[in-house]
Each structure stands twice: as structure tokens, then as C-alpha cells.
MOPAC internal coordinates of N, CA, C and O (Angstrom, degrees):
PM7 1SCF
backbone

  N    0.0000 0     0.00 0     0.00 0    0    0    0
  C    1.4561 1     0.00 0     0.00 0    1    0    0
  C    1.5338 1   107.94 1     0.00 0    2    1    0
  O    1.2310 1   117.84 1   -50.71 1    3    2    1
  N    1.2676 1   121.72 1   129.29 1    3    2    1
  C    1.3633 1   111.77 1   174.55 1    5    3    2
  C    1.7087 1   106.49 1  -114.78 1    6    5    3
  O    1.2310 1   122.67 1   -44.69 1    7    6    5
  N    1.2114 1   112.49 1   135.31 1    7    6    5
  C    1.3422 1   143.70 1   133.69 1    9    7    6
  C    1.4640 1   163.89 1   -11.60 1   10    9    7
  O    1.2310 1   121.36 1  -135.33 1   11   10    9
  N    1.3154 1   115.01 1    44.67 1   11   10    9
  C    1.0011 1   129.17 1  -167.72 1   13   11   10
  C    1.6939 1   121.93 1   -95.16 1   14   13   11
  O    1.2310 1   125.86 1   -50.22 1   15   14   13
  N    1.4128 1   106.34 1   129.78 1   15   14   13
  C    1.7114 1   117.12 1  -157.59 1   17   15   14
  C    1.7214 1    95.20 1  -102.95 1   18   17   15
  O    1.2310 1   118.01 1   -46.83 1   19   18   17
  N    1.0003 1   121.40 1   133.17 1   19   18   17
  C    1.4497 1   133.50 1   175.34 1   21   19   18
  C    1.6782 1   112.18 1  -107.53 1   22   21   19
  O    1.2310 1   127.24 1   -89.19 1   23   22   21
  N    1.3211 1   103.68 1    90.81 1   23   22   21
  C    1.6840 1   107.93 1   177.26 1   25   23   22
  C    1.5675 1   126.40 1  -115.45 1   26   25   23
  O    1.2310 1   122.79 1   -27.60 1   27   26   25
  N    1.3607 1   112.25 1   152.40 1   27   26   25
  C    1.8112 1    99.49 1   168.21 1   29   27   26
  C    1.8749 1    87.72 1   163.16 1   30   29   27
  O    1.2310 1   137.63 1    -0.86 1   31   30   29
  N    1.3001 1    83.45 1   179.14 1   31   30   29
  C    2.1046 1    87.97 1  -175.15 1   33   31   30
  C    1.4669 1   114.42 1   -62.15 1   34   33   31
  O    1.2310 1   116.20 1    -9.38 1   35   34   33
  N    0.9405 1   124.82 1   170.62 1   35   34   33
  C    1.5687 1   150.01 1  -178.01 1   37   35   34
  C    1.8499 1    97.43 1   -49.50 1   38   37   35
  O    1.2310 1   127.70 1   -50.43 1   39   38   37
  N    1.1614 1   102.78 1   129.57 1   39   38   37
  C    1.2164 1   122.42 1   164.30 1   41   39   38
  C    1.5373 1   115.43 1    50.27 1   42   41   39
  O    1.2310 1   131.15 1  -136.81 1   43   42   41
  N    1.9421 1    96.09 1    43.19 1   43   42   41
  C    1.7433 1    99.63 1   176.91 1   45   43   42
  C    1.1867 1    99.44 1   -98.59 1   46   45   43
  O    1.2310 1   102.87 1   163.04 1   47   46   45
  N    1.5756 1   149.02 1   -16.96 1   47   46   45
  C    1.4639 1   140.62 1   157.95 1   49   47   46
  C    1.5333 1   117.78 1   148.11 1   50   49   47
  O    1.2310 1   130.51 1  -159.00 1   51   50   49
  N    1.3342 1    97.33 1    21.00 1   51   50   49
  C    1.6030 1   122.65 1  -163.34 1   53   51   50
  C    1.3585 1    80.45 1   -48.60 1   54   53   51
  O    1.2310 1   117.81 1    85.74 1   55   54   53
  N    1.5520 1   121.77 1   -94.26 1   55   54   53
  C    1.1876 1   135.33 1  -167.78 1   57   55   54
  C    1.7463 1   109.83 1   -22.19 1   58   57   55
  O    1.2310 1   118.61 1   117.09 1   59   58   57
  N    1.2956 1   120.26 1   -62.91 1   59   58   57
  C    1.4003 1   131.64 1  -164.68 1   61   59   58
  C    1.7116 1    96.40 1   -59.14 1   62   61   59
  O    1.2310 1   114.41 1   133.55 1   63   62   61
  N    1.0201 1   128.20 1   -46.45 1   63   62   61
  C    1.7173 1   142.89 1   172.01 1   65   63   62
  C    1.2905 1   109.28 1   -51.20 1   66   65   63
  O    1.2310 1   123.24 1   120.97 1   67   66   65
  N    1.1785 1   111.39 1   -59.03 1   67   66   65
  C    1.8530 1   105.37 1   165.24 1   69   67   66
  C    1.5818 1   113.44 1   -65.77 1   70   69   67
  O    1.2310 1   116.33 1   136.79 1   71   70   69
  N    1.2910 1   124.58 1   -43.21 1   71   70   69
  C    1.2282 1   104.27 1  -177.83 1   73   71   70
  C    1.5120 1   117.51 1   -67.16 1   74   73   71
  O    1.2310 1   123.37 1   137.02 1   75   74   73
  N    1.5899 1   111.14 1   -42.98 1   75   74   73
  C    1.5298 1   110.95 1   170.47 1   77   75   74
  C    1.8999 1   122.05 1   -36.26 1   78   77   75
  O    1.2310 1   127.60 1   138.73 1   79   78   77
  N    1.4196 1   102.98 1   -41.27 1   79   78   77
  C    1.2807 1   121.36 1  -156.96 1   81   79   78
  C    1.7030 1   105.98 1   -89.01 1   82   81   79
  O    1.2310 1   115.04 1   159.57 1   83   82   81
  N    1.3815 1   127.01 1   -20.43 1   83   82   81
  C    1.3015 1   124.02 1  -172.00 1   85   83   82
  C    1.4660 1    84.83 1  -142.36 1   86   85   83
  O    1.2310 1    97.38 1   172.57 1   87   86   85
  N    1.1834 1   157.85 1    -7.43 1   87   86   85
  C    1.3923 1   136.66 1   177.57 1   89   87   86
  C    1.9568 1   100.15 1    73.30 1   90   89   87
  O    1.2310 1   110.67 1  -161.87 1   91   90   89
  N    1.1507 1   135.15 1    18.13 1   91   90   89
  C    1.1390 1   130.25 1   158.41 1   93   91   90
  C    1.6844 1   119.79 1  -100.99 1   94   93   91
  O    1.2310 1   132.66 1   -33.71 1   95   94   93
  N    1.4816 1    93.15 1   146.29 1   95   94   93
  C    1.4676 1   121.15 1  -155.04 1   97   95   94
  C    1.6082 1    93.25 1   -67.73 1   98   97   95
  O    1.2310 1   124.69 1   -60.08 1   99   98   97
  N    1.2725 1   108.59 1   119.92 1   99   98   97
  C    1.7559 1   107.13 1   162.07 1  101   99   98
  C    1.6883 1   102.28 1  -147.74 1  102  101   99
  O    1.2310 1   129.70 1   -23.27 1  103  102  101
  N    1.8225 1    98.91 1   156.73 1  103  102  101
  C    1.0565 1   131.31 1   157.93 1  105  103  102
  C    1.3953 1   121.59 1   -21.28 1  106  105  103
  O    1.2310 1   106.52 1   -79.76 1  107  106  105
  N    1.1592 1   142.66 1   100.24 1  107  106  105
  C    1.6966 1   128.31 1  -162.35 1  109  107  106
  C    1.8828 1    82.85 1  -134.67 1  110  109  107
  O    1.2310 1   121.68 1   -28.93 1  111  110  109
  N    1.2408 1   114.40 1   151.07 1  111  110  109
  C    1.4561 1   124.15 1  -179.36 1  113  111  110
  C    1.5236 1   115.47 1   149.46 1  114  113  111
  O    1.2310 1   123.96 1   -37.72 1  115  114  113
  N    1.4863 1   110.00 1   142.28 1  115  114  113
  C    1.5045 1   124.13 1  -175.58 1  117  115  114
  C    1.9105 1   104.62 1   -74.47 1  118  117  115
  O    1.2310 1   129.99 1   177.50 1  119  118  117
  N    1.1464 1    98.35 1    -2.50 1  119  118  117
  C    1.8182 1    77.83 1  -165.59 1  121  119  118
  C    2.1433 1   100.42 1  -104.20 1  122  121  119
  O    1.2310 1   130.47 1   -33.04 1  123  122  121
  N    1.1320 1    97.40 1   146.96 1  123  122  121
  C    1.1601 1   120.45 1  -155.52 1  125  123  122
  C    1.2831 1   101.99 1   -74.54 1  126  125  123
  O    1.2310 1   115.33 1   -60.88 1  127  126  125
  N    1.3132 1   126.47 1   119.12 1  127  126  125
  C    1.1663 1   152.62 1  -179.99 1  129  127  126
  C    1.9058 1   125.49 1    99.24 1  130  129  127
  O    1.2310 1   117.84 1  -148.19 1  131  130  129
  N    1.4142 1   121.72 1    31.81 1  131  130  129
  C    1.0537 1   149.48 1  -131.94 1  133  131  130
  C    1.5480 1    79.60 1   -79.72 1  134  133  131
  O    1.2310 1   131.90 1   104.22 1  135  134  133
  N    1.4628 1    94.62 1   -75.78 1  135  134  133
  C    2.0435 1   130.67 1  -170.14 1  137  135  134
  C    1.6656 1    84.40 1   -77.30 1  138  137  135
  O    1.2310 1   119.08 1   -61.89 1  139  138  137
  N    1.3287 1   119.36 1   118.11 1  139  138  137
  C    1.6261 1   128.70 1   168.00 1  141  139  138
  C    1.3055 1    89.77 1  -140.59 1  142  141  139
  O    1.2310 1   105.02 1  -142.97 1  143  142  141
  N    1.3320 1   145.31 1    37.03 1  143  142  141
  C    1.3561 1   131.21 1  -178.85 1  145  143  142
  C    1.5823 1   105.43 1  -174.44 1  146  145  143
  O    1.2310 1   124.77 1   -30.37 1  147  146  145
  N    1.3392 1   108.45 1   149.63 1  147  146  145
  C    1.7818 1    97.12 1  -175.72 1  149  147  146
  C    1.6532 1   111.29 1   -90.63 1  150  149  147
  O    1.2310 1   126.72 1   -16.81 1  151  150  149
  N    1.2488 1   104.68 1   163.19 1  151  150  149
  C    1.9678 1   113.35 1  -154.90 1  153  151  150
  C    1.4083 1    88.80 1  -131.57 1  154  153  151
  O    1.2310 1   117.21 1   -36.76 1  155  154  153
  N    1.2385 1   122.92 1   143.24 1  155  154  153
  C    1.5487 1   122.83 1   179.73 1  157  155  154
  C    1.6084 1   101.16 1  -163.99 1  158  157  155
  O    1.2310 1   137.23 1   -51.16 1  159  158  157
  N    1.5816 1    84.23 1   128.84 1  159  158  157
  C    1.8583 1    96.80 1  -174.67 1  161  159  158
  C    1.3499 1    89.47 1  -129.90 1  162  161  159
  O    1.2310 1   123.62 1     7.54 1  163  162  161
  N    1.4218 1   110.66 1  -172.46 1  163  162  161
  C    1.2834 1   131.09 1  -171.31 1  165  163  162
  C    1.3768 1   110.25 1  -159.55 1  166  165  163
  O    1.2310 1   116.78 1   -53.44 1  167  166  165
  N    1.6605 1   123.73 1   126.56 1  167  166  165
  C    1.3592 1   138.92 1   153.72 1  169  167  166
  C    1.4929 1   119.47 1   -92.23 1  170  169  167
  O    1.2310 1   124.26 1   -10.22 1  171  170  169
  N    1.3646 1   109.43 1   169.78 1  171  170  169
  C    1.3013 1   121.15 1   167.22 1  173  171  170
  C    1.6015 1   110.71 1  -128.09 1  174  173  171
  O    1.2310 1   126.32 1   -79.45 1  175  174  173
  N    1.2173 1   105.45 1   100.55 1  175  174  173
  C    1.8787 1   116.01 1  -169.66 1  177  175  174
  C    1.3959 1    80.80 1  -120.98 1  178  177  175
  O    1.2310 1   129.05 1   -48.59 1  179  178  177
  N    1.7760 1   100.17 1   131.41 1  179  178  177
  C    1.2139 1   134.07 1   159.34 1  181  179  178
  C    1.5905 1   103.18 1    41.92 1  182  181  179
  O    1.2310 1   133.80 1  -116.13 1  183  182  181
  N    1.7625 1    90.92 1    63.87 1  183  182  181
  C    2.1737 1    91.54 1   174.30 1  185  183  182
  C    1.7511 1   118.04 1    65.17 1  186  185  183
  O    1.2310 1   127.82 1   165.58 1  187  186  185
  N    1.2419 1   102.55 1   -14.42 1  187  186  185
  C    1.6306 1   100.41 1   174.85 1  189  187  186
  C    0.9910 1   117.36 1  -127.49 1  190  189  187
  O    1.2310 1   118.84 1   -22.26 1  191  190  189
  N    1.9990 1   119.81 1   157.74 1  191  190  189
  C    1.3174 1   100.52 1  -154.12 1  193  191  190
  C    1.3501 1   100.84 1  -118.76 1  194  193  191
  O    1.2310 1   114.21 1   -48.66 1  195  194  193
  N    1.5221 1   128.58 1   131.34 1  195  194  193
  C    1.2658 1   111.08 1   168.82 1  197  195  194
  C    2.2526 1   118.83 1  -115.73 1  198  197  195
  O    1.2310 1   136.96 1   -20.83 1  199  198  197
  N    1.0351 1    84.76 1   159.17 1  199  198  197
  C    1.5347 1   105.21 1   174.58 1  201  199  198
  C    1.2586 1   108.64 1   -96.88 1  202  201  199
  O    1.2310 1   120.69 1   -66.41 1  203  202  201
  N    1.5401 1   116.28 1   113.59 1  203  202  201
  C    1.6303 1   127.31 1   164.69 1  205  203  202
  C    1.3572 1   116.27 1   -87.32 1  206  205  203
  O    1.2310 1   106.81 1   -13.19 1  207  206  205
  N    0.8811 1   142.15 1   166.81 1  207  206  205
  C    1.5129 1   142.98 1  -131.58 1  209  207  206
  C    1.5050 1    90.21 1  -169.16 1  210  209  207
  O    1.2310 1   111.78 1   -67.48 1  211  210  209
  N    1.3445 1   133.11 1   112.52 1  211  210  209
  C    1.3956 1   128.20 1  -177.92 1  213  211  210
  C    1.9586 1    96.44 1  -142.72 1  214  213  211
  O    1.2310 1   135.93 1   -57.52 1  215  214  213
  N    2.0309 1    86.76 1   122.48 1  215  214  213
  C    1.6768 1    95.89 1  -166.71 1  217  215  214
  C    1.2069 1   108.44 1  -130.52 1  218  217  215
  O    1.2310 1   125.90 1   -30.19 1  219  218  217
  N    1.5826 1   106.26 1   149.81 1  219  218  217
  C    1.6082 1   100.31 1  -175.60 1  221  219  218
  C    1.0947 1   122.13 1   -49.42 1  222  221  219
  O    1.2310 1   103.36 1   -24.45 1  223  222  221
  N    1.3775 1   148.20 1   155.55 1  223  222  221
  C    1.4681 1   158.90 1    87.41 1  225  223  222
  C    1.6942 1   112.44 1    58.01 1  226  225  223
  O    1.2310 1   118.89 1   -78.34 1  227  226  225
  N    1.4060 1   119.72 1   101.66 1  227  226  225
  C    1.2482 1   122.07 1  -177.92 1  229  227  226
  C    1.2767 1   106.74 1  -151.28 1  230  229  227
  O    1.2310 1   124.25 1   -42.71 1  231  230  229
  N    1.9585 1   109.44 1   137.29 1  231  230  229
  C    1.2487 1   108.42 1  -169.41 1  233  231  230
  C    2.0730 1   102.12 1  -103.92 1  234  233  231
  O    1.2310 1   128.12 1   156.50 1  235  234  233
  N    1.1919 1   101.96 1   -23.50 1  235  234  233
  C    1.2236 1    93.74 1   147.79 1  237  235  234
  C    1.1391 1   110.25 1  -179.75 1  238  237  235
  O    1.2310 1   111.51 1    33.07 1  239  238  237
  N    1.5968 1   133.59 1  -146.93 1  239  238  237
  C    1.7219 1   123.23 1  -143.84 1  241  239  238
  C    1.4778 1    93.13 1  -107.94 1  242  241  239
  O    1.2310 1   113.32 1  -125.92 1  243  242  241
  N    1.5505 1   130.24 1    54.08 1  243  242  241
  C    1.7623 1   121.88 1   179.36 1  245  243  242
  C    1.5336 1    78.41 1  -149.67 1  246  245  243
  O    1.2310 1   128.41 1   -77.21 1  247  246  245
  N    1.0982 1   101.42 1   102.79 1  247  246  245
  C    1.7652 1   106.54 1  -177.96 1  249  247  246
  C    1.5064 1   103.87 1   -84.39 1  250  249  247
  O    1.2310 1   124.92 1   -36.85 1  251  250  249
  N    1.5436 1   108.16 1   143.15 1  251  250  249
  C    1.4795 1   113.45 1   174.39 1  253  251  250
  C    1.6597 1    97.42 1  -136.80 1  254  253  251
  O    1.2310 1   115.12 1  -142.38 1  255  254  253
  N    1.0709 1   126.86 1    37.62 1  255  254  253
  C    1.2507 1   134.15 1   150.71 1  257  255  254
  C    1.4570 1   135.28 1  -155.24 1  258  257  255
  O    1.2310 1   114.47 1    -1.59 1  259  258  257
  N    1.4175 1   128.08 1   178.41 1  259  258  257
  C    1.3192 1   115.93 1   163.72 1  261  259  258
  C    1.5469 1   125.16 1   -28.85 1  262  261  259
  O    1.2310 1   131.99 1   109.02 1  263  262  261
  N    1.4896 1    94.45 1   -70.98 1  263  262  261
  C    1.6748 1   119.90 1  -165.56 1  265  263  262
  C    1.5667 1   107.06 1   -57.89 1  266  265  263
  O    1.2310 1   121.06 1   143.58 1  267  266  265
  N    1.4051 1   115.57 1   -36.42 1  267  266  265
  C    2.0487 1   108.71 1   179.59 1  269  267  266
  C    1.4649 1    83.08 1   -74.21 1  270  269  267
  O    1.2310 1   117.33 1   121.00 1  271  270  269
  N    1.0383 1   122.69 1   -59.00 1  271  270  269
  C    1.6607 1   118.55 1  -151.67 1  273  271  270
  C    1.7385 1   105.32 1   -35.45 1  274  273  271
  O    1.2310 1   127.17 1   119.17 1  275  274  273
  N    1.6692 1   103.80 1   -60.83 1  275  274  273
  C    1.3011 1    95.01 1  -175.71 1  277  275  274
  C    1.6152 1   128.83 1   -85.65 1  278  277  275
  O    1.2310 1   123.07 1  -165.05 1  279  278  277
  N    1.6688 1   111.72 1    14.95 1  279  278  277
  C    1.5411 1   130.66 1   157.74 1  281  279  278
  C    1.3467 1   105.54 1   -57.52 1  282  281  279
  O    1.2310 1   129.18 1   108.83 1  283  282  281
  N    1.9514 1    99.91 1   -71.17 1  283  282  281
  C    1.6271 1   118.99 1   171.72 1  285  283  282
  C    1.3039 1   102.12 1   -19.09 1  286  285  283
  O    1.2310 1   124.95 1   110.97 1  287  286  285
  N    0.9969 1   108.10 1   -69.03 1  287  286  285
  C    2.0165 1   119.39 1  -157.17 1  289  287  286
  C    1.5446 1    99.18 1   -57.29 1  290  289  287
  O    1.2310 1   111.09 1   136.62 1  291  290  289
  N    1.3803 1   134.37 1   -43.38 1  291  290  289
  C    1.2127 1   139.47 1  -159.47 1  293  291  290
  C    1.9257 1    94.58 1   -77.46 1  294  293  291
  O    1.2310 1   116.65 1   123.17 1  295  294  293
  N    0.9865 1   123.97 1   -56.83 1  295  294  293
  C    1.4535 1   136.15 1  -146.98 1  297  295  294
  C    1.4958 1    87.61 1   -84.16 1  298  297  295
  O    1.2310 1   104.60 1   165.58 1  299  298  297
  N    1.3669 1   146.05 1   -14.42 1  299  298  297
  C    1.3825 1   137.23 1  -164.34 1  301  299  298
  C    1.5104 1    94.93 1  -106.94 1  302  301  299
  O    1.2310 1   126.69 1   123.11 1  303  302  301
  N    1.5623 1   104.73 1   -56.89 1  303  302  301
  C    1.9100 1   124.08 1  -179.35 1  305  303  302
  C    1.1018 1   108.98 1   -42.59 1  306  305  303
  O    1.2310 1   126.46 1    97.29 1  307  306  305
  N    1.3167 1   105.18 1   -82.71 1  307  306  305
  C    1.5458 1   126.51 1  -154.53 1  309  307  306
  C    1.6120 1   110.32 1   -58.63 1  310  309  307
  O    1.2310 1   121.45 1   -44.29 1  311  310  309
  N    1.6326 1   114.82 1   135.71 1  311  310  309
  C    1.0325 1   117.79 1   166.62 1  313  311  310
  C    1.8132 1   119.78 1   -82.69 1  314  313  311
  O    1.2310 1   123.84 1   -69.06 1  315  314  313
  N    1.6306 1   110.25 1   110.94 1  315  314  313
  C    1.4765 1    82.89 1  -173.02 1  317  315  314
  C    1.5493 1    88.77 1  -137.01 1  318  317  315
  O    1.2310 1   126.28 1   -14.34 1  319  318  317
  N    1.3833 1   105.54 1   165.66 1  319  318  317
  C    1.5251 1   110.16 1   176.21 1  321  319  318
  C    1.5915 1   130.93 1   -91.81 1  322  321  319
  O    1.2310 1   124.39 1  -166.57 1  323  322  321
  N    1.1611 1   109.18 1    13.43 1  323  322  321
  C    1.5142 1   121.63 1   175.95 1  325  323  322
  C    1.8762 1   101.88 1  -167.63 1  326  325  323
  O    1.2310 1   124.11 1   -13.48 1  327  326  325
  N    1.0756 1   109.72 1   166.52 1  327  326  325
  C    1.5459 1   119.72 1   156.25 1  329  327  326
  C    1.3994 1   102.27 1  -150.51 1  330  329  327
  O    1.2310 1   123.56 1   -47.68 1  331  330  329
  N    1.6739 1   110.77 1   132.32 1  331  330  329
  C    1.1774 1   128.22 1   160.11 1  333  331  330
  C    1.1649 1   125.52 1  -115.17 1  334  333  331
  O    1.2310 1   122.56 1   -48.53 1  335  334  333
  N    1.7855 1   112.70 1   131.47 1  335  334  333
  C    0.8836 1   135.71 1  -153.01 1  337  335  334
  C    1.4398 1   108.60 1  -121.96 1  338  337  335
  O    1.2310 1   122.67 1   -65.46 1  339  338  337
  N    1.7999 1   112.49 1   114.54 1  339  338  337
  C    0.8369 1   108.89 1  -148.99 1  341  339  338
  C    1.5947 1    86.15 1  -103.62 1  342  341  339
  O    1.2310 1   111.71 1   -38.50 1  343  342  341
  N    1.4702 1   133.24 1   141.50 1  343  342  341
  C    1.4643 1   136.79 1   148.73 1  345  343  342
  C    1.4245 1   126.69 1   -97.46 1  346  345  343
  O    1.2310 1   114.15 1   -32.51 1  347  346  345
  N    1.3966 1   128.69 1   147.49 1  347  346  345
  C    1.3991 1   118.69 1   160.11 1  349  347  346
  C    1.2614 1   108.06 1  -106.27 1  350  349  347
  O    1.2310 1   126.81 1   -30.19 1  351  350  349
  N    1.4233 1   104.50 1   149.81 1  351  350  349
  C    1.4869 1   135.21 1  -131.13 1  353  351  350
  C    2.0104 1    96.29 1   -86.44 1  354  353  351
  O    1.2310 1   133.90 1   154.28 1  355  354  353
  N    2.1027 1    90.73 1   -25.72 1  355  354  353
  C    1.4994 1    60.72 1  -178.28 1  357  355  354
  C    1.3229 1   105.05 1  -104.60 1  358  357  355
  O    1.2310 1   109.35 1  -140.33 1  359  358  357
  N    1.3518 1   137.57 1    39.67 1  359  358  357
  C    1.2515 1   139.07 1  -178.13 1  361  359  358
  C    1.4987 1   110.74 1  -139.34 1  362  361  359
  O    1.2310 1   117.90 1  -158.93 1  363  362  361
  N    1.6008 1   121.61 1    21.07 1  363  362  361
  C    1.0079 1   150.29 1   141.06 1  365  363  362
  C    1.8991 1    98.71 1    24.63 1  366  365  363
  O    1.2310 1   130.16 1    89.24 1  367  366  365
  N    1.3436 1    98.02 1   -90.76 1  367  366  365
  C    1.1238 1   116.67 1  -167.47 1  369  367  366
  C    1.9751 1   118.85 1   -48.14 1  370  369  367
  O    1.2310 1   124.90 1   128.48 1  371  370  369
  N    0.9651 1   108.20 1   -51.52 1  371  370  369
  C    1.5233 1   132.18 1   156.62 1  373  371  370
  C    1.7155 1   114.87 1   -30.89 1  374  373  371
  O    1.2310 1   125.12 1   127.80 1  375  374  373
  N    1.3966 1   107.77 1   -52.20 1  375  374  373
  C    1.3171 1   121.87 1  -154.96 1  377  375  374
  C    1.6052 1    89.94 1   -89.25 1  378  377  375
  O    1.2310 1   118.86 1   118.41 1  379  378  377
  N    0.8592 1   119.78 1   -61.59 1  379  378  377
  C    1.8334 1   138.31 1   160.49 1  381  379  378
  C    1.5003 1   126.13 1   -21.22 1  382  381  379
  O    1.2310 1   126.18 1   156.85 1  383  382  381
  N    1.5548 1   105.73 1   -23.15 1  383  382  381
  C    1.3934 1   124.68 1   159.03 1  385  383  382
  C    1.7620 1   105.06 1   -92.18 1  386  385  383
  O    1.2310 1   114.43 1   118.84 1  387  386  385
  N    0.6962 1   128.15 1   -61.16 1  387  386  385
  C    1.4710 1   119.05 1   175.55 1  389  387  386
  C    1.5202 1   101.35 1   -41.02 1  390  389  387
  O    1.2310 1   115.58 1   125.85 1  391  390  389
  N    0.9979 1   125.98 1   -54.15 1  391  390  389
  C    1.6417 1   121.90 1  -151.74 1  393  391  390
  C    1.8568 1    90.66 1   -72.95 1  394  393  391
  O    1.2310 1   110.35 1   130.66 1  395  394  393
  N    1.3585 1   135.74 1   -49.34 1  395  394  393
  C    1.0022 1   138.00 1   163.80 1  397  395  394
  C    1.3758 1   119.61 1   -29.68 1  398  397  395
  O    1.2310 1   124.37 1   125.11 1  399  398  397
  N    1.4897 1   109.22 1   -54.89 1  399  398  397
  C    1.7563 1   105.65 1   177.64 1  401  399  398
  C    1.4279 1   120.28 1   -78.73 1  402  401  399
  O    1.2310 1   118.64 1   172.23 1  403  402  401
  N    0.9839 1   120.20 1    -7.77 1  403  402  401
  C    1.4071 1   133.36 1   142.15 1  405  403  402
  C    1.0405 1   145.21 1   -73.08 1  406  405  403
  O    1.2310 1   113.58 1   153.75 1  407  406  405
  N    1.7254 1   129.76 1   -26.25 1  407  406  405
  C    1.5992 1   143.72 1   136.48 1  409  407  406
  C    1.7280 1    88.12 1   -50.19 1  410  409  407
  O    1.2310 1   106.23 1    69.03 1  411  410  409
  N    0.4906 1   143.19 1  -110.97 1  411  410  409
  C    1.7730 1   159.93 1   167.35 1  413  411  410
  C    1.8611 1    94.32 1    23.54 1  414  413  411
  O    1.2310 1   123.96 1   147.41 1  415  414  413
  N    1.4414 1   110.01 1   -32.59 1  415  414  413
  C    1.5346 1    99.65 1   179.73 1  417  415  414
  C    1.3241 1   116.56 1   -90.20 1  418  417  415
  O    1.2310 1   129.80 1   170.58 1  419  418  417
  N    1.5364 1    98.71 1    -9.42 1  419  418  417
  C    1.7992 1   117.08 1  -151.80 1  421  419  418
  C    1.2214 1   119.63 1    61.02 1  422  421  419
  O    1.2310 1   110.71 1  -129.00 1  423  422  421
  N    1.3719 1   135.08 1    51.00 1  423  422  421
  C    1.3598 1   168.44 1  -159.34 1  425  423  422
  C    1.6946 1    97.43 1  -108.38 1  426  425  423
  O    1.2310 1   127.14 1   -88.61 1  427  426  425
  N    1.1931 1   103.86 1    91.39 1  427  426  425
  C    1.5078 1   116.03 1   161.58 1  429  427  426
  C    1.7629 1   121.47 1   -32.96 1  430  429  427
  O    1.2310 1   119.37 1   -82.68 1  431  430  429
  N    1.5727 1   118.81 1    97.32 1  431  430  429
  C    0.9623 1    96.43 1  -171.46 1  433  431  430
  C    1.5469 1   110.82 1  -140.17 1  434  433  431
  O    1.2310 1   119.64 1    -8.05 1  435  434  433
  N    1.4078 1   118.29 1   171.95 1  435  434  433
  C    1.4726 1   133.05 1   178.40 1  437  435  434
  C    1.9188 1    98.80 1  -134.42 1  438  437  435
  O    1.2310 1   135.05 1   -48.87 1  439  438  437
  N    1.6770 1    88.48 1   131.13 1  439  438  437
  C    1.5104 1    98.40 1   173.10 1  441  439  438
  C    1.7860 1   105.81 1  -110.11 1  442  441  439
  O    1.2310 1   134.42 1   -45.09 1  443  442  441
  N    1.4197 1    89.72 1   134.91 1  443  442  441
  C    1.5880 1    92.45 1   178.78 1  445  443  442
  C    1.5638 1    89.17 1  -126.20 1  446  445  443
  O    1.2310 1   131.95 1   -34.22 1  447  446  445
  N    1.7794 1    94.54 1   145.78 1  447  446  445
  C    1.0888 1    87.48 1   179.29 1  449  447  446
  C    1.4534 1   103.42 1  -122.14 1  450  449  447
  O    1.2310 1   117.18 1    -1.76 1  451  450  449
  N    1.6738 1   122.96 1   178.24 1  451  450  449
  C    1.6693 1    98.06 1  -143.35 1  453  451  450
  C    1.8325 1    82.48 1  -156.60 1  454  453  451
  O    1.2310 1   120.88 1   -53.39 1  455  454  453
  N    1.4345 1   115.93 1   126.61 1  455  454  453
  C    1.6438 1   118.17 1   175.83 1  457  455  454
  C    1.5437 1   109.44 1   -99.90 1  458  457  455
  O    1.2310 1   120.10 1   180.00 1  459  458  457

């Protein structure tokens, strides 16, 4: 089964991306602290099955709350075969530091960017 982690700041569409992507029911909402816990579904694209990984809201890898702390924990732990990193488009710049401290781990990644 491979593994894919869905990360980026608060209310870029993590949630809506997993639900699009596996048809499982999640938490979707603008108010801050929605996703405080990790969500994990699973599809079957093209005969294989993967596990999405959907994590709270982090602006980058020096956690000052619950919700990065247990992102942190996921993105260091977890064995996964990609991480996507979702940005919004108009906060460009913001999102662009996350994706950096994550090249910086050599953290396999895909940037999506999200309006």
C-alpha cells in the first residue's frame, strides 16, 4: 500500500482533497483548528491501493501548538511515499516556506496549489 501525506496551512483544502480523492467523509471548514487529529482513507487508483494521510494545519516544522506538533510527528514518523503540499495561491509566499522545510528534509514532494 503506498502512502501519501497531504500537508500545508490551515484551511488550504487538505480535508476537501481527501474527501474528493477516496469518497471519505471529513471535516471541511474555515475556522482554525477544525483538523487537530490525523484522518486516513484509502482508494484504489489504477489496481493499487493507496492510504492518504490528511493532517492538521501547519505553517511550518517549529510547532507552537497541538495541531503542528502532531503534523511534526507524522512528517518525521511516518513512512510515506510522497507528501503533498497543498498552497493557496494567494498566500503563495507563506506556503513556499513550508515546502522549503521540507525539500530541506528530502521529503518527497508534490506542490498543489489550491484557490
Amino acid at each position: 500500500m503506498r502512502r501519501i501525506l497531504l500537508i500545508g496551512q490551515p484551511n488550504t483544502g487538505k480535508s476537501t482533497l481527501l474527501s474528493a480523492l477516496t469518497g471519505a467523509f471529513t471535516w471541511t471548514s474555515n475556522y482554525l483548528g477544525t483538523t487537530v487529529e490525523i484522518t486516513r482513507a484509502r482508494a484504489l487508483i489504477e489496481g493499487e491501493v493507496y492510504e492518504f494521510i490528511d493532517t492538521p494545519g501547519i505553517y511550518n516544522l517549529y510547532p507552537s501548538s497541538l495541531e503542528e506538533e502532531t503534523t511534526e510527528k507524522i512528517v518525521l514518523e511516518e513512512d510515506c511515499e510522497a507528501t503533498v503540499v497543498l498552497i493557496d495561491a494567494n498566500a503563495a509566499e507563506r506556503g513556499l516556506v513550508l515546502v522549503l522545510s521540507l525539500a530541506e528534509l528530502e521529503v518527497p514532494l508534490v506542490i498543489a496549489v489550491n484557490f
